[in-house]
MIMI-454529 format. One record per residue (C-alpha): residue in three letters; chain; x, y, z. Coordinates in Angstrom, 1 decimal, always signed. Each point is the difference from the previous one (the first is absolute). Layout:
N
(Ala; A; (X; Y; Z))
...
//
This chain:
321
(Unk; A; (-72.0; +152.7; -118.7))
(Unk; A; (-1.1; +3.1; +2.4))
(Unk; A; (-3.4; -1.1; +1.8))
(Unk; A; (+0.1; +3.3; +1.4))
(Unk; A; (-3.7; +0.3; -1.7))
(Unk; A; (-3.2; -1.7; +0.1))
(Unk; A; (-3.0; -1.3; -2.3))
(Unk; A; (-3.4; +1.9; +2.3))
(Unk; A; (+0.0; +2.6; -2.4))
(Unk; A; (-2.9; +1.7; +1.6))
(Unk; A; (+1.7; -0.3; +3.4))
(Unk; A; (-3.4; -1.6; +1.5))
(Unk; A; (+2.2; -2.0; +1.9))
(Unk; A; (-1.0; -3.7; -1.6))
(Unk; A; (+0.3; -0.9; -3.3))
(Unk; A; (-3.1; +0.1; -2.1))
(Unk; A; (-1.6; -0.4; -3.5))
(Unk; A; (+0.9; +3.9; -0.5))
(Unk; A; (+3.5; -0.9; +0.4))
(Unk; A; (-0.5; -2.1; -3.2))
(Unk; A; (-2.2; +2.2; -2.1))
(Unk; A; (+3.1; +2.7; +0.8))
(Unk; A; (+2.4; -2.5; -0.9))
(Unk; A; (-1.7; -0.6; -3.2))
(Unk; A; (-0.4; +3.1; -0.9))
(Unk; A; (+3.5; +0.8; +0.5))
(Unk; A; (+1.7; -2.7; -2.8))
(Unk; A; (-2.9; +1.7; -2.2))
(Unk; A; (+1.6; +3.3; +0.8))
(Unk; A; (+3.6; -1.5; -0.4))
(Unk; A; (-1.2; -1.7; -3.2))
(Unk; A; (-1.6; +3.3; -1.5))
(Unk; A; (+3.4; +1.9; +0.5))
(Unk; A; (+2.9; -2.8; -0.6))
(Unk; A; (+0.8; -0.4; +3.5))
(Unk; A; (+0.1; +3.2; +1.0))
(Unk; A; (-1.6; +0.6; +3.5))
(Unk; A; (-2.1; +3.4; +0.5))
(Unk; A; (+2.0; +2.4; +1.7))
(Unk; A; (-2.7; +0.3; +2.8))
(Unk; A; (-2.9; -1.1; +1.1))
(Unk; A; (-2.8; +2.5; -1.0))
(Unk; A; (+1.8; -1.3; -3.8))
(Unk; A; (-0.9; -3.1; +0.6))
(Unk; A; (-3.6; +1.1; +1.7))
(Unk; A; (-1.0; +1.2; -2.9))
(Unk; A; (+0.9; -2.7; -1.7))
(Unk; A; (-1.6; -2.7; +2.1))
(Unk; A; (-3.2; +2.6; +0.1))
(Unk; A; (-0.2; -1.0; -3.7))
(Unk; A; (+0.1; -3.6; +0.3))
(Unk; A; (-2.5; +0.1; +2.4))
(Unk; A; (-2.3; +1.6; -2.3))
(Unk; A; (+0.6; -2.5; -2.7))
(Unk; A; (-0.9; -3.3; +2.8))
(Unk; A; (+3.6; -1.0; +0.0))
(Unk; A; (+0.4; +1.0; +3.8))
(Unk; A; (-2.0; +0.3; +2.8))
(Unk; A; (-0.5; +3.0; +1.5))
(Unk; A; (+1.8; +1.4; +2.9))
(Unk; A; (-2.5; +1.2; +2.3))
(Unk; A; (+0.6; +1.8; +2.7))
(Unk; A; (+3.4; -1.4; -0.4))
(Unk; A; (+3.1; +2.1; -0.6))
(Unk; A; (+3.1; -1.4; -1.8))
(Unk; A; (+2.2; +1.0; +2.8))
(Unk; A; (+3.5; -1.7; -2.1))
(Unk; A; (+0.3; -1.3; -3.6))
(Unk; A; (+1.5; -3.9; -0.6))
(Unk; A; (+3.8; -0.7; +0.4))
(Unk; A; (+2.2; -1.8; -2.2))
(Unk; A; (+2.2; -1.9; +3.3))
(Unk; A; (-3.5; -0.8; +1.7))
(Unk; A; (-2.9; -0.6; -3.0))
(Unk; A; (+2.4; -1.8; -2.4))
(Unk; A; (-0.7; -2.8; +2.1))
(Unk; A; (+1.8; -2.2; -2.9))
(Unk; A; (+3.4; +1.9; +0.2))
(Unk; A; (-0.4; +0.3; -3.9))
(Unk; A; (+0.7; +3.6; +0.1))
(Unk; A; (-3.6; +1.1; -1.8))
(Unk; A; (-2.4; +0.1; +1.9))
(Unk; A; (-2.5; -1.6; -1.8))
(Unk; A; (-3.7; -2.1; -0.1))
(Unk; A; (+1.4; -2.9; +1.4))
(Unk; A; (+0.4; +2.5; +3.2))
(Unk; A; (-3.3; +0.9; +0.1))
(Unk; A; (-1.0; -4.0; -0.2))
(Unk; A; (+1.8; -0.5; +2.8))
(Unk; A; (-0.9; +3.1; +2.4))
(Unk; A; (-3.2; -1.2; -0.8))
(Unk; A; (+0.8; -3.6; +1.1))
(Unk; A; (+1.0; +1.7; +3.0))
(Unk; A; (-3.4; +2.1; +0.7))
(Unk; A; (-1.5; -3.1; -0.1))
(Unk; A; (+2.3; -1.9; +2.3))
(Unk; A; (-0.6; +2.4; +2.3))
(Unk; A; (-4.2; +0.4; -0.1))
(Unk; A; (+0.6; -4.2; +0.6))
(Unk; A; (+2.3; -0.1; +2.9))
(Unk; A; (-1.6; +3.4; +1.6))
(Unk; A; (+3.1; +1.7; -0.7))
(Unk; A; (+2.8; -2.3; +1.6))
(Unk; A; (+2.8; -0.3; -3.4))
(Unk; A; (+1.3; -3.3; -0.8))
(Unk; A; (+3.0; -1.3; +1.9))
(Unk; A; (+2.3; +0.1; -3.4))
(Unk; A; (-0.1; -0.3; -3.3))
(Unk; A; (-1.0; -3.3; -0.8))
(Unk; A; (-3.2; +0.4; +2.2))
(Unk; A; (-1.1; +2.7; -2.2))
(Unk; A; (+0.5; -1.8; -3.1))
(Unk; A; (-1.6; -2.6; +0.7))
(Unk; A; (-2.6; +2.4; +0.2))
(Unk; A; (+0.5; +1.9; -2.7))
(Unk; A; (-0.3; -3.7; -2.1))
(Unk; A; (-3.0; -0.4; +1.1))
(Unk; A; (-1.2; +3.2; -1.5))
(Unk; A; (+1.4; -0.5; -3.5))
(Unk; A; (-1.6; -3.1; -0.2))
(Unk; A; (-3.2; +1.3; +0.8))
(Unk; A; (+1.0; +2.8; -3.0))
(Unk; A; (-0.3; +2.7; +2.9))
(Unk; A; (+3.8; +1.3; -0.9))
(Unk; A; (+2.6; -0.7; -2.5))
(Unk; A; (+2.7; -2.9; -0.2))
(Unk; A; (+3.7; +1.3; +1.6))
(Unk; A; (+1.1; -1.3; -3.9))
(Unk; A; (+4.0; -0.5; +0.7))
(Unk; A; (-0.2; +2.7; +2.9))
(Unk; A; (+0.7; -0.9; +3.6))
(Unk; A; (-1.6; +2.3; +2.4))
(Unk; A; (+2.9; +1.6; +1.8))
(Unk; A; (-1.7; +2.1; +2.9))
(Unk; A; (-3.6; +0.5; +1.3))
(Unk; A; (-1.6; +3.5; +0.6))
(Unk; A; (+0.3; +1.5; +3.5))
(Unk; A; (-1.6; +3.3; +1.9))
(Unk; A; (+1.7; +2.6; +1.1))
(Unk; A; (-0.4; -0.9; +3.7))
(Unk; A; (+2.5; -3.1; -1.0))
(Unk; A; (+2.9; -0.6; +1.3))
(Unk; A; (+1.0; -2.5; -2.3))
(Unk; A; (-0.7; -2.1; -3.4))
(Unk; A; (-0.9; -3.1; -0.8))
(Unk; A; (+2.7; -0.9; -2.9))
(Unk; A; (+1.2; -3.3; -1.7))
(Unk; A; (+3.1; +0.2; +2.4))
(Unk; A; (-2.1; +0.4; +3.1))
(Unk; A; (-1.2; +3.2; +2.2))
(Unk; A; (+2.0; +2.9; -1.0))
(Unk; A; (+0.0; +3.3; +1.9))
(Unk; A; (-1.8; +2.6; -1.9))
(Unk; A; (+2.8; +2.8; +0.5))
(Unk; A; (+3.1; -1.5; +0.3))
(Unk; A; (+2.5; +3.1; -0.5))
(Unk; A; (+2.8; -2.3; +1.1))
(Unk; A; (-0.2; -2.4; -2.4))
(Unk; A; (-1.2; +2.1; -3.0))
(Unk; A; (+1.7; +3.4; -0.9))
(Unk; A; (+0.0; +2.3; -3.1))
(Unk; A; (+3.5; +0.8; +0.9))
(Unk; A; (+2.9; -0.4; +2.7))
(Unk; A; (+3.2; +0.5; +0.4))
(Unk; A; (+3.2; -1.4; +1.8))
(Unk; A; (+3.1; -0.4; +0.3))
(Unk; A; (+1.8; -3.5; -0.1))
(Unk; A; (+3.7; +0.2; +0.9))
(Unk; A; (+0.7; +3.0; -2.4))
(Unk; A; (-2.5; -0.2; -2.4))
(Unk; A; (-2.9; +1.7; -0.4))
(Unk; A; (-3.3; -2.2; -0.9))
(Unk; A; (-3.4; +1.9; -1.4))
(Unk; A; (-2.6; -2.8; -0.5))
(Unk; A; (-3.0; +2.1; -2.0))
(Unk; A; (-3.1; -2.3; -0.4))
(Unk; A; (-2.7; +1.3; -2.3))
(Unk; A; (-2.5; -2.5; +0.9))
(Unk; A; (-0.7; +1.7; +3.0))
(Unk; A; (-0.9; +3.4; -1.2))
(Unk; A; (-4.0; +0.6; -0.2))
(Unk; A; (-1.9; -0.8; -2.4))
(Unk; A; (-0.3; +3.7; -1.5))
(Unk; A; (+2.4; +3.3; +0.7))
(Unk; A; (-2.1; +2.3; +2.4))
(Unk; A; (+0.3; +2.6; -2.8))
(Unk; A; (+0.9; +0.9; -3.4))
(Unk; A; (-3.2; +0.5; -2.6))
(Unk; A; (+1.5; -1.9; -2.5))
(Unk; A; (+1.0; -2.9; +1.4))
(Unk; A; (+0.4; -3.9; -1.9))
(Unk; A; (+1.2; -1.8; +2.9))
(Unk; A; (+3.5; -1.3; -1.6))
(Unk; A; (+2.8; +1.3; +1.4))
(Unk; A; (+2.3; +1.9; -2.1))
(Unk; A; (+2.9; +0.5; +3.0))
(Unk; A; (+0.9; +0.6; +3.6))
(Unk; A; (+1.7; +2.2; +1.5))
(Unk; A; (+1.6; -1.4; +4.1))
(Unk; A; (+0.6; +3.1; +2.0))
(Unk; A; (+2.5; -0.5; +3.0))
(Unk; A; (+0.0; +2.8; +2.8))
(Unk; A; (+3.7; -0.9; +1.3))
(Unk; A; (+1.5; -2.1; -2.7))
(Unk; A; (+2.5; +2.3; -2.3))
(Unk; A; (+1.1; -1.8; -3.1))
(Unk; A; (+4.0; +0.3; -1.0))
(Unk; A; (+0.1; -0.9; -3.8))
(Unk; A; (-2.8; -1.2; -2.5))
(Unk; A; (+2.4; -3.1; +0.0))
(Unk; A; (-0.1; -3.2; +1.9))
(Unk; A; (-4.0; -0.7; -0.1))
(Unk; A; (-0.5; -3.5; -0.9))
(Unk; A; (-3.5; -1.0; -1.1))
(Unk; A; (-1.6; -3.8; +1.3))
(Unk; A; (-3.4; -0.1; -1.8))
(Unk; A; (-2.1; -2.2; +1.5))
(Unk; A; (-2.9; -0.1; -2.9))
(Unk; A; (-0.5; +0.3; -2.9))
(Unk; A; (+1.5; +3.3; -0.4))
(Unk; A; (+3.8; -1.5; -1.6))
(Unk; A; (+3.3; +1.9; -1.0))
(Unk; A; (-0.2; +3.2; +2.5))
(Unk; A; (-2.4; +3.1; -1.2))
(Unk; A; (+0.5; +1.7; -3.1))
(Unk; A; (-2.1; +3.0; -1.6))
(Unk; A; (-1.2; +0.1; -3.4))
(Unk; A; (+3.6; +1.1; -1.2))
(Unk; A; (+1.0; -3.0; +1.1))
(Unk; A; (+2.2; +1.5; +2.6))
(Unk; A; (+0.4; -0.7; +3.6))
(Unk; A; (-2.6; +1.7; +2.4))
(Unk; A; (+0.5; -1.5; +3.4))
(Unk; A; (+2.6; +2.7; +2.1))
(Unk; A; (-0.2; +2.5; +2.3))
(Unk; A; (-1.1; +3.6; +0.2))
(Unk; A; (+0.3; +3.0; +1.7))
(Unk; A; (-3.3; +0.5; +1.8))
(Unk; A; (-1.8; +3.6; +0.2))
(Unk; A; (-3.7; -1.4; +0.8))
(Unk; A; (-2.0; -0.1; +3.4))
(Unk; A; (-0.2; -3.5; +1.5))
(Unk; A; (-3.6; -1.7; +0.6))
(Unk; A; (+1.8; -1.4; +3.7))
(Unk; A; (-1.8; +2.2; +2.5))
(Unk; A; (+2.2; +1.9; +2.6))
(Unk; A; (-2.2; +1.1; +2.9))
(Unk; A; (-2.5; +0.0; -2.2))
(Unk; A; (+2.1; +2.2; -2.5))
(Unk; A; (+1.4; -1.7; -3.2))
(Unk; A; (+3.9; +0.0; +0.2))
(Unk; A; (+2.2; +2.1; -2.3))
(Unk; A; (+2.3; -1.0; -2.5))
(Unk; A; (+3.5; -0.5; +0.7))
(Unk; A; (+1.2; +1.2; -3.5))
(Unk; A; (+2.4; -2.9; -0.4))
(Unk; A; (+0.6; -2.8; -1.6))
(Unk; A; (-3.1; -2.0; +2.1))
(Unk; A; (-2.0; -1.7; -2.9))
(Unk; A; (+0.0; -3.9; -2.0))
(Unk; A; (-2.0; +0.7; -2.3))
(Unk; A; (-1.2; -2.0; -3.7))
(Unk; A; (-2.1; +1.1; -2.6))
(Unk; A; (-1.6; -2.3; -3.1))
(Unk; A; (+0.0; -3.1; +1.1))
(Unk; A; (-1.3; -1.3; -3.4))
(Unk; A; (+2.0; +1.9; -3.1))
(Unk; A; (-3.1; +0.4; -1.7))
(Unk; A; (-1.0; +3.1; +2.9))
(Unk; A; (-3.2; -2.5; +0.5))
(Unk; A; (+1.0; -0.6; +3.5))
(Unk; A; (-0.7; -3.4; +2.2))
(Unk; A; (-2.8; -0.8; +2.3))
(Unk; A; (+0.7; -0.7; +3.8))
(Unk; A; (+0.4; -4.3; -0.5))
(Unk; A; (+2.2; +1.1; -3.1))
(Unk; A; (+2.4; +1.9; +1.7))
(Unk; A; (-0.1; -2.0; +3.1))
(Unk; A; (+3.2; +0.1; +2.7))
(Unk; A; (+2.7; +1.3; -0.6))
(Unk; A; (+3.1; +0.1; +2.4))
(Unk; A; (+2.8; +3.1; -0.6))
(Unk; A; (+3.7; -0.5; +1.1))
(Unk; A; (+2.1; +3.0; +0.3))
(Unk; A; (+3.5; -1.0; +0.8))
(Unk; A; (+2.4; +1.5; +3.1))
(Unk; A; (+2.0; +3.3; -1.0))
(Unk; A; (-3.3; +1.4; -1.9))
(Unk; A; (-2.3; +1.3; +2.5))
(Unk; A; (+0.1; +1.1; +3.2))
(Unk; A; (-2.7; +0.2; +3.1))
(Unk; A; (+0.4; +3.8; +1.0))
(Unk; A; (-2.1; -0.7; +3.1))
(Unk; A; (-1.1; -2.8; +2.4))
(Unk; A; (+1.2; -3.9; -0.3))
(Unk; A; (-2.8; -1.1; -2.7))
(Unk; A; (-0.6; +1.1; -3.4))
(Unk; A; (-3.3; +1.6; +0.4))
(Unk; A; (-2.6; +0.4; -3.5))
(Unk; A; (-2.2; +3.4; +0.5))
(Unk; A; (-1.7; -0.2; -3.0))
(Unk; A; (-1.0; -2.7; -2.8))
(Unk; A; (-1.2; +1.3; -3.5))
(Unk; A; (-1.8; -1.3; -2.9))
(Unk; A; (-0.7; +1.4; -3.6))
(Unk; A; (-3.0; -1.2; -1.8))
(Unk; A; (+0.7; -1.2; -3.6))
(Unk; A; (-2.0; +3.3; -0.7))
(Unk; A; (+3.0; +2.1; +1.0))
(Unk; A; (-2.0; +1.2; +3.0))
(Unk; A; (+2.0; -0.2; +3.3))
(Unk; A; (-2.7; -2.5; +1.9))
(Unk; A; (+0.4; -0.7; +3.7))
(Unk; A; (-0.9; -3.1; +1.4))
(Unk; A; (-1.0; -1.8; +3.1))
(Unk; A; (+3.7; -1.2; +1.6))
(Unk; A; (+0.2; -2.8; +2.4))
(Unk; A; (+3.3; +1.0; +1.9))
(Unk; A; (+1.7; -2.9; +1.9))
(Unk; A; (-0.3; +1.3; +4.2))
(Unk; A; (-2.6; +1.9; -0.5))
//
């Protein structure tokens, strides 16, 4: 999980009973569209203006909503929905909080002792088979309350989308979609499951389309194929602008060999969502690429294509950075 996000929606600095109503009217969003999220948040505005107007929400005030939900930080299950058991439980926390004058539980089990307390008096619902995973945070936070202990909120050392390295003579890409953000930053069509990915290298030249072994670590099984049935993980020659800023310029392409890419993971074109896809670790053996500059393999640029066939960029946690 990336914490790098919180659960004050509002960005009041203390969670409150807005929080919730946003929350809520959030999964009501998500629920209205099959899980698609609203590409911003004068979308979702409008939306949440409407259940307002029908009672289901309170009112925002003089409030703004400064950020909408996140999956890694209001899915405080780990179920990968974010759903109304969520919205029970932020609202657990809201009144945790208004009882302790703001200090959070020392872990966990504190809380749910708590949160008990309010299913009993019917004041939220039962966690059913569900184990609550993580508690909601600020964005002053430095860290979360999990089930494993405190963990730091932005951790780029211990969760990356992608890295590189080279052990003895082989080259090792570990590509981890569970770390991208929730939703690309653009594309107007957008569904949220990713199609493919394209891993850019800025001084990494690949030798033959041979020698790439795949290790899938989900459920993703038996390498990448396209609809064809045909093999679609390799390398390309790369013509495209880099996202990796340069003194504040984005870096050219090298117009070699420089790219691991795979498209459809799912033969039906459907695509997978982020937990379906999962890790992923690349192996590309001596003889077949090369570093044309510097000691380390360095990745410049990390893309991925909707399901939609739109070319959607989204947040990337680089390890080092």
């Amino acid at each position: 999980m990336n914490f790098c996000c919180h659960d004050n929606y509002t960005k009041t600095g203390e969670h409150d009973p807005l929080d919730v109503n946003i929350l809520n009217a959030y999964v009501q969003y998500l629920q209205s569209t099959g899980n698609v999220p609203p590409q911003d948040i004068p979308t979702f505005l409008t939306f949440y203006e409407g259940k307002v107007s029908s009672g289901a929400v309170a009112s925002l005030g003089n409030k703004d909503i400064e950020v909408l939900p996140v999956m890694d930080c209001a899915n405080f299950v780990e179920s990968g929905t974010i759903d109304p058991l969520d919205v029970n439980i932020l609202n657990a926390y809201v009144q945790y909080m208004q009882s302790t004058g703001n200090v959070p539980p020392q872990d966990i089990p504190t809380f749910l002792t708590f949160y008990e307390g309010k299913v009993g008096s019917g004041a939220v619902a039962g966690l059913g088979n569900k184990t609550i995973k993580h508690l909601p945070s600020l964005e002053a936070d430095t860290q979360v309350i999990t089930d494993g202990g405190l963990v730091d909120k932005c951790d780029t050392s211990a969760l990356c989308t992608c890295s590189a390295v080279v052990e003895g003579d082989v080259l090792k890409v570990d590509f981890d979609a569970t770390t991208l953000s929730e939703t690309p930053l653009v594309g107007s069509a957008i569904d949220g499951r990713i199609k493919g990915v394209e891993i850019v290298f800025d001084n990494v030249s690949f030798t033959s389309s041979n020698g790439l072994s795949v290790t899938p670590e989900t459920s993703v099984t038996d390498g990448f194929t396209d609809t064809q049935n045909l093999a679609t993980l390799n390398f390309y020659y790369d013509y495209s602008i880099r996202s990796t800023s340069v003194n504040d310029e984005a870096t050219e392409p090298n117009k070699t060999k420089s790219v691991i890419g795979f498209i459809d993971t799912t033969q039906d074109g459907t695509g997978k969502t982020k937990a379906e896809v999962g890790a992923l670790t690349f192996s590309v053996d001596s003889g077949n690429f090369s570093i044309t500059s510097g000691d380390t393999p360095t990745i410049s640029d990390v893309r991925v294509y909707d399901s939609s066939a739109e070319v959607a960029q989204y947040n990337i946690t680089r390890c080092g950075e």
